[in-house]
Structure formats: structure tokens, C-alpha cells
Steps between C-alpha positions, in 0.01 A plus 500: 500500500233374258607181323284211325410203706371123386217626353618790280299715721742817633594472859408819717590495815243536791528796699347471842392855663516479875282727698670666734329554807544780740574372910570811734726381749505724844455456839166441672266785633250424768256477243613188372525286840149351430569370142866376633324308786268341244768468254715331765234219610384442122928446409530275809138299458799252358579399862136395619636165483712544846306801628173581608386868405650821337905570510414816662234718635434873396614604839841335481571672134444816706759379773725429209414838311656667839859343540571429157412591123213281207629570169311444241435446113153664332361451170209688423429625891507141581752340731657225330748434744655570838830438767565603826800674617655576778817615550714364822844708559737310252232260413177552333205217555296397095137317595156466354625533155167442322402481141129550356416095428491585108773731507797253652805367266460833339775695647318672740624302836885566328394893424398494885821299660735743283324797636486448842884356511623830324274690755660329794838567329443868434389476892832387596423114584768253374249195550159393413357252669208266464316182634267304343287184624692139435138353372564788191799288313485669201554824680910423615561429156322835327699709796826343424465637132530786661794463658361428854683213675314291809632626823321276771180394665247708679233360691139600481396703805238275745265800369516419174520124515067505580472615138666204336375162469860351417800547680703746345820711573653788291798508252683755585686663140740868435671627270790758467401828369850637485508882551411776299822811494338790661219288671457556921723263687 
């Protein structure tokens, strides 16, 4: 509606044109483990405070690759973000969800969590579960948005502990995917 203002001037609304940007969403080839290993440390450079070196090493994105499934979001042939799945019998396992630094709090980590819970669902799992490190606070409280509800304590394997330079345990987090009609049981 155009209508005069304070200064006699005639109002016209602004119209703001978004750009909408194309993101491919699929699952990962192994073409893409190299760019999700470096997309992986670069999401996670975050926890250098507690931890000394990368989250993960080329070689163990290649273990993952094998018992489980990287999907991932692509805008213009680049990988702007990743998560691991891997699917468990009833339960299904969400880690390494990582976001391109200037890409996160743009939807993308949300896209990704969606997609991999409705591909555990269409896989027949009734649970997704998670576990993040206590030092990450804010990370409980983004999960819980999304429905996931703390289920315990985990410790960090005597392995892992020579890569940390606080003492830290794991919060352990699911959520109830319900089933999908039709769906293996």
C-alpha cells in the first residue's frame, strides 16, 4: 500500500530480493573424503583450546567411509558441509556434523541433522544418537532444539585422553525418530 508519510513524500515499500542459492544435498562419494577431512579439522579448529591437533586424520574418514555413510551439502562443487552416519540395528549413531566457518547459523548444520535423521528413519532406526564433548556447552543446548534429550556420561577412551590437555568426558544425547509406515523393522 502506498500512503503519505511526515514529509508528504509517498511511502513505497522496500522490496528485498533474496538470492536463492542452489546446495545439492547427497551422500558422499570417495571423491570427497579429502575435502571432508579438511572440512572436518577447519569446523572443529574451535576446540584447540582442550585439544592438541586435528579432530581426525584422513585415514580415519576412510575407516568411517567403510561402516557408515558422510552426507553432504555442495554449493558450487564445493563442500559446504558434512555428517557422519552410521546406522546401528534400531539405532543410528549422528557425529562430525561440520559447517564451512562462514557458512554456520545458515541452515546448513539443520539441512544436514534433518537429512541424516530421515535417512536413518527410512533405514528403519527408531533412535539417533549422539555425544558431544562437556567443554562444548553451547552444543547440549543447540541439540536439544532438536529434540535430543541428554542420556548419560561416556568417558573418553585412555587413547584419546593423550590428545586433550583438559580433562574431559562425553555427553551422551538421542532422540526418538519414531517410525516411518512401510520402513524395514
Amino acid at each position: 500500500m502506498i500512503g503519505k508519510y511526515g514529509n508528504g513524500a509517498k511511502h513505497v515499500p522496500q522490496v528485498r530480493f533474496a538470492i536463492l542459492i542452489f546446495m545439492e544435498l547427497r551422500f558422499a562419494t570417495p571423491a570427497d573424503l579429502c575435502a571432508i577431512t579438511q572440512l572436518i579439522n577447519q569446523a572443529f579448529s574451535v576446540e584447540l583450546f582442550f585439544k592438541v591437533g586435528d579432530r581426525i586424520t584422513q585415514e580415519e574418514v576412510n575407516q568411517l567411509f567403510k561402516s557408515g555413510r558422510f552426507l553432504v551439502i555442495e554449493e558450487d562443487g564445493q563442500i559446504q558441509g558434512s555428517v557422519y552416519v552410521e546406522l546401528r540395528g534400531e539405532r543410528a549413531y549422528l557425529g562430525l556434523l561440520s559447517i564451512e566457518p562462514s557458512k554456520q547459523r545458515s541452515g546448513i548444520g539443520s539441512r544436514l541433522t534433518a537429512a541424516a535423521e530421515e535417512f536413518a528413519r527410512e533405514s528403519g532406526c527408531r533412535y539417533m544418537d549422539l555425544r558431544v564433548v562437556n567443554l562444548r556447552e553451547e552444543l547440549p543446548v543447540i541439540y536439544r532444539k532438536f529434540g535430543y534429550e541428554v542420556t548419560g556420561r561416556e568417558e573418553v577412551s585412555a587413547e584419546a585422553k593423550q590428545h586433550f590437555t583438559h580433562l574431559v568426558h562425553f555427553i551422551t544425547m538421542s532422540k526418538e525418530l519414531g517410525h516411518r509406515p512401510g520402513a524395514p523393522s
